[in-house]
N, C-alpha and C positions, 0 to 999 in steps of 0.2 A: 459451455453449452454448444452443443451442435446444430447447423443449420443446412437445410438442404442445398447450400450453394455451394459448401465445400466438397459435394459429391461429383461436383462436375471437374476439381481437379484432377488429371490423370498424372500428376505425380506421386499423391496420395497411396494410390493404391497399386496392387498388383495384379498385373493384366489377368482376365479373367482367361479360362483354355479357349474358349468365343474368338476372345480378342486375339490371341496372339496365332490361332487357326487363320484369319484373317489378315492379319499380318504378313504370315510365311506364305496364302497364297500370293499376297500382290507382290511382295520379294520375288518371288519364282516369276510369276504369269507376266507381270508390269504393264505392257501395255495390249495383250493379248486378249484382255477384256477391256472394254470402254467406262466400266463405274464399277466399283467395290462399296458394296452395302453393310451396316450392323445393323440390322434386324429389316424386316423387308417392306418399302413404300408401297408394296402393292403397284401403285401408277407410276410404273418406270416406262417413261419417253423409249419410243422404237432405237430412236438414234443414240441409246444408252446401250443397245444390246449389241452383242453379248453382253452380259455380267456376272457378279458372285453375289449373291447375300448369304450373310452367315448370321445365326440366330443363334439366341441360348436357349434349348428347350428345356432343361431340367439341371435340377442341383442338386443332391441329395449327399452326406454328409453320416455318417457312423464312425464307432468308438472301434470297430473291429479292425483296427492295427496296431501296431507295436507301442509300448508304454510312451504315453507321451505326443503322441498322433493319433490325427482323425484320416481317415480315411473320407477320401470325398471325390464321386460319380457326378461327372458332367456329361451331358448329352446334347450338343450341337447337332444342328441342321446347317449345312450348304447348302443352297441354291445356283444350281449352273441352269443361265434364263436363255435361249437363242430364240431367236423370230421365227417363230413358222411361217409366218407370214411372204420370206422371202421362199417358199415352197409352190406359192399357188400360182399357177399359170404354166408351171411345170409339166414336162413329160413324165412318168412315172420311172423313167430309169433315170433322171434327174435331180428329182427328188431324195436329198443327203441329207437333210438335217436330223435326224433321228442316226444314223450312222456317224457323222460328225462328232455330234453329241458321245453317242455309247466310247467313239476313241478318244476324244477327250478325255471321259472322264476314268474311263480303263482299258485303253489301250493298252497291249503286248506287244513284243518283238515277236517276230515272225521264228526267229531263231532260236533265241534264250528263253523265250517266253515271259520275259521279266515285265511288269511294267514297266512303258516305256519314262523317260525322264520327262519331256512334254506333258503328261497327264496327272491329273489331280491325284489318281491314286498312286503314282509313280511319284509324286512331291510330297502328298498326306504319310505316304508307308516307310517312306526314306527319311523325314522328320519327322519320327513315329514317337519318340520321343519329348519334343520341341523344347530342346534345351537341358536334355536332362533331369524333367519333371515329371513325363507322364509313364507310370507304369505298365498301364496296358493303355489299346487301344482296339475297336471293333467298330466294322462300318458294314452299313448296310446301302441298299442302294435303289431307287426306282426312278421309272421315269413317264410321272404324268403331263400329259398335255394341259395348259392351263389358260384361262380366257380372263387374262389383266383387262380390259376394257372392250368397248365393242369394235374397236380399232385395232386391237393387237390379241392376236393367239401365240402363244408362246408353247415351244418345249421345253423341259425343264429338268434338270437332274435332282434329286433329292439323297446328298447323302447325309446319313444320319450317323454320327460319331460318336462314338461310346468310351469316353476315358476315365481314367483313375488314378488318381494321385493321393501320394500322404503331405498333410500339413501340420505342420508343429504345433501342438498346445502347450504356451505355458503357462505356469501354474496352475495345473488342472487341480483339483481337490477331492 
């Protein structure tokens, strides 16, 4: 019989794309943000930002792959959090945090134009892959201002990841 206590072993099971998205950023970033999230407290302390929250927003799972596999659509969110709050008192040509943010999370080379290796998307596009599991991948990207408390106004990146992987059925019937 199964109990919901065996759910909290992470040997058990296999990382979900959430997790291991989360994983390869704090490998890459390490101490370039101050806290790495799974799914987001909402009331993340000033002295925590920057940070990353990664979310699973969706799971969805079809028969349309090859005999034997399932076919299965994950769609994570990232969160990249900065303080706007270190904005205010500012002069207006001062004021970086929304420009910070945009290279952060998609920065170019001025030259190549590549993402640069520093940025999310330069890390997410370069382990697009992540280990030889995911077959595609598609992101999108916004960036809303959001008011965590009446203490902290944050900016925020939102990227939204779109992956697809096949997982093995056996003995399907």
């Amino acid at each position: 019989m199964y109990t919901l206590d065996h759910l909290e072993d992470n040997n058990n099971y296999y990382k979900s794309v959430s997790e291991r998205i989360l994983e390869t950023l704090k490998d890459n970033f390490g101490d370039t943000f101050k806290q790495y999230y799974y799914d987001d407290p909402f009331d993340i302390p000033s002295e925590y930002l920057p940070c990353i929250v990664v979310e699973k927003q969706k799971s969805e799972t079809d028969d349309e792959a090859p005999t034997g596999h399932d076919r299965c659509l994950s769609i994570t969110l990232v969160k990249v959090v900065l303080n706007k709050m270190d904005d205010i008192g500012k002069s207006e040509s001062e004021v970086v945090t929304k420009k910070k943010l945009e290279r952060l999370v998609e920065g170019r080379d001025p030259v190549t134009k590549q993402y640069q290796k520093g940025t999310l998307l330069g890390v997410l596009r370069e382990k697009f892959t992540l280990g030889n599991t995911i077959m595609e991948q598609n992101v999108d990207i916004e960036y809303p201002n959001g008011v965590r408390s009446e203490e902290l106004i944050t900016l925020e990146a939102h990227i939204t990841i779109a992956t697809e992987e096949l997982i093995q059925v056996q003995n399907r019937v």
